[in-house]
N, C-alpha and C positions, 0 to 999 in steps of 0.2 A: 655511581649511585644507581642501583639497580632495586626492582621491585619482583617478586617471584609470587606465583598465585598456586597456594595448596590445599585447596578446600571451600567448599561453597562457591564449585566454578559449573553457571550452569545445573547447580542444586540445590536445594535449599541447607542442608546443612553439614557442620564440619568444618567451620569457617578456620581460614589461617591462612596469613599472608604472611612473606617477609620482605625485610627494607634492611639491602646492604648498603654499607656507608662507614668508610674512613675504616673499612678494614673488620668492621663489626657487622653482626646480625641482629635484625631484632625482629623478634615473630610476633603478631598482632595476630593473639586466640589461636587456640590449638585445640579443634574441636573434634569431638565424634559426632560421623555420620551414622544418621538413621532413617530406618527406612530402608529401602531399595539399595544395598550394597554396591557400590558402583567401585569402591576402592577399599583396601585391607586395613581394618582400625587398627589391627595387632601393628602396622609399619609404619612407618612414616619417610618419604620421600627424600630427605636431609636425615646428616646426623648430628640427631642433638647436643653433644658435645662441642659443635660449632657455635650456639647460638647463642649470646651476650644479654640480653634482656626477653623477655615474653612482656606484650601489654595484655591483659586480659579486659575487654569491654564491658563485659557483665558475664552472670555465674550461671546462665543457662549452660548444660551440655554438651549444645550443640558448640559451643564457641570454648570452652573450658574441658572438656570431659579428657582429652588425651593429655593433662599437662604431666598429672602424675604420672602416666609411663615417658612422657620427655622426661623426668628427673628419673627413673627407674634406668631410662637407657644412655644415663650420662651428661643430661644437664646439668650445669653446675651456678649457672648464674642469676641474678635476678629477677623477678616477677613483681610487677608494677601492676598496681590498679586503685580503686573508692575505698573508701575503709567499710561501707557494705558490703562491696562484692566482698570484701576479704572475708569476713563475718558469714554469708552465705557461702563462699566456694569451700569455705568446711566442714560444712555438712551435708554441702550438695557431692561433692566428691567422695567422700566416706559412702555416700547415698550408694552412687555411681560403680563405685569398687565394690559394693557388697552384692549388687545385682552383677559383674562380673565372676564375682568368685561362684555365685547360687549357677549363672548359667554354665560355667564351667565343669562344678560337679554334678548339674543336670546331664549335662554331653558324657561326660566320662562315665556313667552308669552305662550308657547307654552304646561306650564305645569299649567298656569293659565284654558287657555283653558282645556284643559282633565281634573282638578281638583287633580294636583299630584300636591306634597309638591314642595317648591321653592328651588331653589339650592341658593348658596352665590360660587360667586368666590372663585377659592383658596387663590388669595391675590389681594389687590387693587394696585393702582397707587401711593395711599399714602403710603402703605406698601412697596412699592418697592423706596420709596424716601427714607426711613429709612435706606437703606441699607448702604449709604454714612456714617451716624454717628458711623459706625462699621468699616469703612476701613481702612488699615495701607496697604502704598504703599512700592517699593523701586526698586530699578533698579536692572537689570541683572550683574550678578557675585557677590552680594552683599549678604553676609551672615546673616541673620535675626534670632534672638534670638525668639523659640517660647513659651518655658519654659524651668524649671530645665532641662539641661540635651540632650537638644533637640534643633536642629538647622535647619536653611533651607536658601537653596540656590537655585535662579531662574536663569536657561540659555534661549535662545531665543528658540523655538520648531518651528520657521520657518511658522508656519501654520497660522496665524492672528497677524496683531499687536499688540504689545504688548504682544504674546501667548506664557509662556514656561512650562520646562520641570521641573520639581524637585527634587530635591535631599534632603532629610530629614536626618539627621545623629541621633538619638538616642546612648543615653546609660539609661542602668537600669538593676542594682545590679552588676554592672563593667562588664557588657555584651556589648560592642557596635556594635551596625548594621546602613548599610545605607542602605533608601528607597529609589532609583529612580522611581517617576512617571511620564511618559512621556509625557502628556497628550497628545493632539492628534497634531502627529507629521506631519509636512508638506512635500512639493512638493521640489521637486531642482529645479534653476529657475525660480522661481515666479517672477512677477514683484514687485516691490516697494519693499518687506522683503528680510529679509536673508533668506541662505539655513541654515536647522535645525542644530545646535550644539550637542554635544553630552558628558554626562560624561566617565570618561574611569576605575573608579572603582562603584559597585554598589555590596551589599550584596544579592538586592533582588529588580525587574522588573517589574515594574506594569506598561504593555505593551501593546498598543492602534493595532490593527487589521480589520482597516476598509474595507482595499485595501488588506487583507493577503491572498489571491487567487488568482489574478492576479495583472498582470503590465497596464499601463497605454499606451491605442495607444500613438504611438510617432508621436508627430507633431514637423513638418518642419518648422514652423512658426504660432504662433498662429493669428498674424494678418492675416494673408495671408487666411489662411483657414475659420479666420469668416469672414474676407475681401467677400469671397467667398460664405457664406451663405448669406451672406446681399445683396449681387449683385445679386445674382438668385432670391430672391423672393421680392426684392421690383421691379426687371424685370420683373412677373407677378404681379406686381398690389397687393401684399401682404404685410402683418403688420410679423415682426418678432418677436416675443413676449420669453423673456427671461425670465423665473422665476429664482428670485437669490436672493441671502442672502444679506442683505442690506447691512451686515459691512464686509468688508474684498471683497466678491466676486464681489460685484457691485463695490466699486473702480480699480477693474482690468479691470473689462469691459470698464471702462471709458478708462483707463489708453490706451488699447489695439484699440479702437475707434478712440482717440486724434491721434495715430500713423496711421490707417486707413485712417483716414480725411487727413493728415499731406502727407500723398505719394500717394494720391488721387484713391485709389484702388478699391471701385464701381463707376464703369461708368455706372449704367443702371440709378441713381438716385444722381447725385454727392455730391447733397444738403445736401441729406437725414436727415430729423430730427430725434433726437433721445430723449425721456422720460421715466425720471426715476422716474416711479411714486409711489414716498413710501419717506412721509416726515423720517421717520426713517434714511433711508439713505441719505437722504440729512444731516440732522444731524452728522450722521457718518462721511461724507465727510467733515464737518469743521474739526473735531478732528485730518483725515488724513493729513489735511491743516498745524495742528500747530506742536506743538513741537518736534520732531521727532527724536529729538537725539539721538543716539546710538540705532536705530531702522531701519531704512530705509540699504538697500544695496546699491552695488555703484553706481548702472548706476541711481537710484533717486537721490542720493544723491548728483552726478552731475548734472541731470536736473536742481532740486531745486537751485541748488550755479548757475546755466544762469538765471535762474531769471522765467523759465517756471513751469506751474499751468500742473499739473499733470492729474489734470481731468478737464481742460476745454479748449472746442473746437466751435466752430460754427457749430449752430443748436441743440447746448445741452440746453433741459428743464428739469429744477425739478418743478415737482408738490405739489401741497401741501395739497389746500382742497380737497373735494371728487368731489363736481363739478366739477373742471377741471381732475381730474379722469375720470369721466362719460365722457365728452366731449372727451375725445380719442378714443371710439368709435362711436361715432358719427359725427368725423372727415374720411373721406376717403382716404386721402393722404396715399400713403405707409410711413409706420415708422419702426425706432427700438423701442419696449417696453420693459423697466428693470423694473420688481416690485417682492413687495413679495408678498406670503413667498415663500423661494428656494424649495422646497418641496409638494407646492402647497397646502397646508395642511389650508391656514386661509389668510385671507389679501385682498388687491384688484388685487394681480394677478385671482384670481377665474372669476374677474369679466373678464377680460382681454380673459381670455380662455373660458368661455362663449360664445363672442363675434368674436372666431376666430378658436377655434378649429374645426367648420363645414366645414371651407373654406380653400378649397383645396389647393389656390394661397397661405395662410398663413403659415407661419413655427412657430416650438414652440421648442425651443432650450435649453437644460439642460446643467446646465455649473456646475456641482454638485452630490453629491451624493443622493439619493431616497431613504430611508428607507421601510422595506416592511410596505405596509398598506397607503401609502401615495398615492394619487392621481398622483403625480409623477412618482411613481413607477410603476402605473396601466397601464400609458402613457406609459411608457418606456418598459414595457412587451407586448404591441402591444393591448391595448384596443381597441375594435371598434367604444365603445360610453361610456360613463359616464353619472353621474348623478349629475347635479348642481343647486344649488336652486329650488328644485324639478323639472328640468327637463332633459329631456335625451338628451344628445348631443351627435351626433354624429361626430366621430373623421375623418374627413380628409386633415386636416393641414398634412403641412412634419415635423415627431417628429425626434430630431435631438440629440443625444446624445454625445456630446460635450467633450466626454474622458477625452482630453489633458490637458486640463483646472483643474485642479481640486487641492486644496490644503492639502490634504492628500496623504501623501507618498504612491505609489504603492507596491508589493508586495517586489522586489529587493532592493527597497531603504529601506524599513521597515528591511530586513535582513541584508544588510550593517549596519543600524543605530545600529541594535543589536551589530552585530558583535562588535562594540566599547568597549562593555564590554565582556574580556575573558569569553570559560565557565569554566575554571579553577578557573576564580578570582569571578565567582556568583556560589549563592547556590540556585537559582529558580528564574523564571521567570513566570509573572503572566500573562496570555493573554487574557484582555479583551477588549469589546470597537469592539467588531466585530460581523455580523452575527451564528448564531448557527451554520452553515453552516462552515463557513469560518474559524473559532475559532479551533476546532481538526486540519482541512487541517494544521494552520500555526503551532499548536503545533507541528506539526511533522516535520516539514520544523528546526522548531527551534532546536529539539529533534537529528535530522540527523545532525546537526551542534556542536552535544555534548553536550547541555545545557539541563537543568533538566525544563521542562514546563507544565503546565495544566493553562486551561478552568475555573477560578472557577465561581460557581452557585451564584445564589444569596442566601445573606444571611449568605454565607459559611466562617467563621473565620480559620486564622491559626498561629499556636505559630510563631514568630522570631526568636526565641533564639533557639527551638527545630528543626527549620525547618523541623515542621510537622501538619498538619490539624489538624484541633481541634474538628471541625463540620464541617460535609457536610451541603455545601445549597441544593437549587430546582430550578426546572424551575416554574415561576409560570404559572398556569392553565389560558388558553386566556380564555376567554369569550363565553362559547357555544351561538352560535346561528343557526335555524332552519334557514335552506337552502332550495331552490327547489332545483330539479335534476339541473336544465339548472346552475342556481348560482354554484352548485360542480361543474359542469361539468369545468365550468368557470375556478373557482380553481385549477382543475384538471391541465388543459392545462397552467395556469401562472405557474403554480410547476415543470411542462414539459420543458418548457421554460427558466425557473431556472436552471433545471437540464443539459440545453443545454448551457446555459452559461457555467455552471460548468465544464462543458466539455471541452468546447474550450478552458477554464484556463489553463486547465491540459495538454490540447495538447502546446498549446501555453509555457508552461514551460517543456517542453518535449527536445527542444530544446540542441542538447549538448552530450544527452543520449547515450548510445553503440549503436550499430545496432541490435541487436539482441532483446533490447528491445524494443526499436522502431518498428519493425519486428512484434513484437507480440502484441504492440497497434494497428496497421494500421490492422494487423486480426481481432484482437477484435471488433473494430470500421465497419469495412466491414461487418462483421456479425452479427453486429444491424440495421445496414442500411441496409442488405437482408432482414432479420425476418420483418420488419415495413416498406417495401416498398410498400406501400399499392396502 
C-alpha cells in the first residue's frame, strides 16, 4: 500500500496524490498549477491510463483543472465526488479549457510571427465536456464502494460548495489503514456553507497548509468593513474593482452586498451599481440558486425557507458578452467591479486593472489568497507598476488586502481541525498544499503538538503499512531566466517583504509565551531594527 505525492508538494497549488492498493490506483485531485511554474501542466508524472478511480475534493482548479487531459491522455475509469462538485466541475472546466484554447491561439500568433512551432492547448472545451461521462456522484456521510477492498467517505470541508474532506479506508494482505484527505479546509463562519467537519480517527493526514503561518485579521463585521471600502472610494469618484474567484467567492460577495444594500451602509453613493463581470460566475450562481440540500448552513437556509434570493439586490448586473465588458470602462459612474480570475492571472479582470490601476481615486480589493508569481501577489507585495498587454502601468489605485474574507482556515483553525485526530491514534501526518515557506513552520507547530509530520516533495512515495518512505522526491528546478540588476533588485526587496511578513506571523503567534521569551524576541527584533536603520 503505497502513497505517491504529485502536486501541491511545498506549493500551494495543483494538488494530486495517489494511493496504490490491491493492484489499483486511485488519484485524489488532479490539479493545475498556478502561478510560478515550478512543473509542466501539459505532463503529468504517471500515465493515466493506469489509474482506476480519481476522488475529486472540490471543483476549484487548482485541485480539478488537469482531469480532462487525464481523460484526453487515456483515462478510462471512474471519477468519484458531491453531486455539487459534479454540477460546478462542468462549467468550471468548460471555464478552464476555453481560457486554454484563447491562450493558445494568443501564443501561436505570436509564434506564427517569429516562425516558432505552434503550441495545441492542453485540453479543449470538448475535452472538458467529456468529463461528465466519467462522473459518479453521492452525498456527504455516504460510504462509496471504490474497489476490492477499498472504501471512501465524503464529509463537508466547509471551503466551497459542495467541497469535502476524505476518508479512504483500504485493506490489502489483512493490513487495514485509513487515509484522510482533507482537501482544502475552510473558514469558520462563512456565509451560505458549513463550518468544516472533521473525521476523529485517521491512520494517516494528507493535510492542506495554505494559511499554516498565520491567523486571519479578525473582522468585526464583514459588511461593515467593505461597507466601508465602498463608501470611501465611490466618495472620490472611484471604481472598486474586486478580483474573485467566480464560484464560491463572488457569491459571498453578493451575499455580503444584498445585506450592505439591505441596512443602507454607503451613504456617499446609495445607488451604487455593482458588476459581476464574468459569465462563469453567473453560471455558478444558478447552481447556488438550486438544490441545496444538506449543503447550505443555517442562517441560508433560513433566508431561503422566507422566500429571499441570496444574491439579488437593486443595481446588481451580470455581464455576459465582452462588449458590455469593454463598456464598463468606458462608463464613468463610480461602481463595484467583481471579475475574474481571483489571482489576476487571465480573464477580463486584467482588462479592469488596466483601466484602474493608475487612478489613485480607484481601489482594487483581494478577497483571497495570491500565489507567488501571480500578478496578484505582485499587487499585494507593494508593486509600483506592472506590465499589461505590453504596457506599463503604473499602480496608484488603494490595494486592499481583504484578510478576513477568505475561505481557507487560518493557522488556529488548521491546528484545532488537526487536533480532531489524536497523535496517539495517527501514525503520520502529510503537510501539503502550502508555501515552501510555510510547510516546515506548520510541520513543527504539528510536531510540538506530538504528532509525527513532514513536507513531502514531489514525486516522493511512501509504504502504509511500513509507515516509512520509500523514495525521496525534489523540488522541481523553476525556470532560469536572465535578469537585469534592477529586475533582482526587484526580487530582492519582494523576498524582503516576504520575509517581513513572516515576521509579523511569528510575533503575532508569539502571543501567550513566558516572559522571558518574549524578552528575548523584542531584543532580537530591536537589534535588526538598529543594524538596518538606515
Amino acid at each position: 500500500m503505497k502513497l505517491s505525492f504529485f502536486g501541491a508538494d511545498h506549493c500551494v497549488t495543483g494538488s494530486c496524490h495517489c494511493l496504490e492498493v490491491n493492484g489499483k490506483r486511485i488519484l485524489v485531485d488532479c490539479g493545475l498549477q498556478q502561478g510560478q511554474d515550478e512543473i509542466d501542466n501539459a505532463s503529468l508524472p504517471f500515465a493515466p491510463n493506469t489509474i482506476d478511480v480519481v476522488l475529486v475534493t472540490h471543483a476549484h482548479i487548482d485541485h480539478s483543472g488537469r482531469v480532462p487531459m487525464l481523460i484526453k491522455q487515456g483515462f478510462s475509469g471512474r471519477i468519484v465526488t458531491t453531486r455539487l462538485t459534479a454540477d460546478l466541475l462542468d462549467i468550471m472546466l468548460q471555464d478552464s479549457a476555453h481560457i486554454q484554447e484563447s491562450d493558445a491561439e494568443y501564443e501561436n500568433k505570436k509564434n506564427q510571427r517569429a516562425g516558432r512551432p505552434l503550441v495545441e492547448p492542453i485540453y479543449t472545451v470538448a475535452d472538458a465536456m467529456r468529463v461528465r461521462e466519467f462522473l459518479t456522484t453521492c452525498e456527504y456521510g455516504e460510504t462509496v464502494e471504490l474497489c476490492e477492498g477499498v472504501t471512501a467517505e465524503f464529509i463537508d470541508a466547509g471551503h466551497l460548495l459542495g467541497s469535502a474532506t476524505i476518508k479512504v479506508t483500504a485493506t490489502e494482505g489483512g493490513e487495514k489503514r485509513t487515509i484522510v484527505f482533507s482537501g482544502d479546509i475552510g473558514n469558520v463562519d462563512q456565509p451560505i456553507i458549513r463550518d468544516p467537519q472533521t473525521f476523529s480517527e485517521a491512520d494517516y493526514v494528507v493535510m492542506e497548509s495554505t494559511y499554516g503561518d498565520r491567523n486571519h485579521t479578525e473582522v468585526w463585521s464583514y459588511t461593515d468593513e467593505l461597507a466601508q471600502i465602498i463608501d470611501e472610494t465611490l466618495g472620490r469618484g472611484g471604481n472598486v474593482v474586486i478580483p474573485s474567484f467566480a464560484v464560491g467567492r463572488t457569491q459571498e460577495l453578493l451575499y455580503f452586498i444584498r445585506e450592505i444594500k439591505d441596512q443602507n451602509l454607503v451613504k456617499s453613493v446609495q445607488d451604487f451599481p455593482v458588476y459581476v463581470d464574468s459569465p462563469l460566475a453567473k453560471k455558478a450562481t444558478t447552481i447556488f440558486c438550486g438544490d441545496l440540500q444538506g449543503y447550505l448552513d443555517d442562517d441560508a437556509r433560513e433566508l431561503v425557507g422566507d422566500g429571499t434570493h441570496m444574491f439579488s439586490f437593486p443595481g446588481l448586473h451580470l455581464t455576459e458578452s465582452t462588449d458590455e465588458s469593454k463598456a464598463l470602462n468606458m462608463d464613468k459612474t463610480p461602481k463595484v467591479i467583481i471579475s475574474a480570475s481571483g489571482m489576476c492571472d487571465a480573464g477580463r479582470i486584467r482588462h479592469h486593472l488596466k483601466h484602474n490601476l493608475w487612478r489613485p481615486e480607484s481601489s482594487v480589493v483581494f478577497v483571497g489568497f495570491q500565489s507567488p508569481g501571480t500578478l496578484g501577489r505582485h499587487l499585494l507585495e507593494g508593486a509600483e507598476s506592472v506590465k499589461m498587454f505590453g504596457e506599463k502601468i503604473s499602480v496608484k489605485a488603494k490595494i486592499v488586502n481583504f484578510q478576513g474574507l477568505s475561505s481557507h482556515a487560518d493557522h488556529d483553525h488548521l491546528v484545532q481541525w488537526a487536533k480532531a485526530v489524536k497523535p496517539e491514534a495517527t501514525k503520520h501526518i502529510f503537510v501539503v498544499h502550502g508555501d515552501a515557506e510555510v510547510v516546515p513552520l506548520f510541520v513543527k507547530d504539528l510536531e510540538d503538538l506530538g504528532y509525527s509530520a513532514h513536507g513531502p516533495l514531489y514525486t516522493e512515495e511512501y509504504d502504509l503499512i511500513a509507515n516509512a518512505q520509500i523514495k525521496a522526491g525534489y523540488i522541481p528546478e523553476k525556470e532560469k531566466k536572465v535578469t537585469s540588476g534592477g529586475a533582482k533588485a526587484d526580487n530582492l526587496y519582494q523576498r524582503l517583504l516576504s520575509a517581513g511578513d513572516s515576521l509579523m506571523s511569528l510575533i503575532r503567534r508569539s502571543k501567550g509565551r513566558d516572559n522571558k521569551t518574549l524578552e528575548s524576541f523584542i531584543d532580537a527584533v530591536n537589534k535588526l531594527k538598529d543594524k538596518y536603520n538606515f
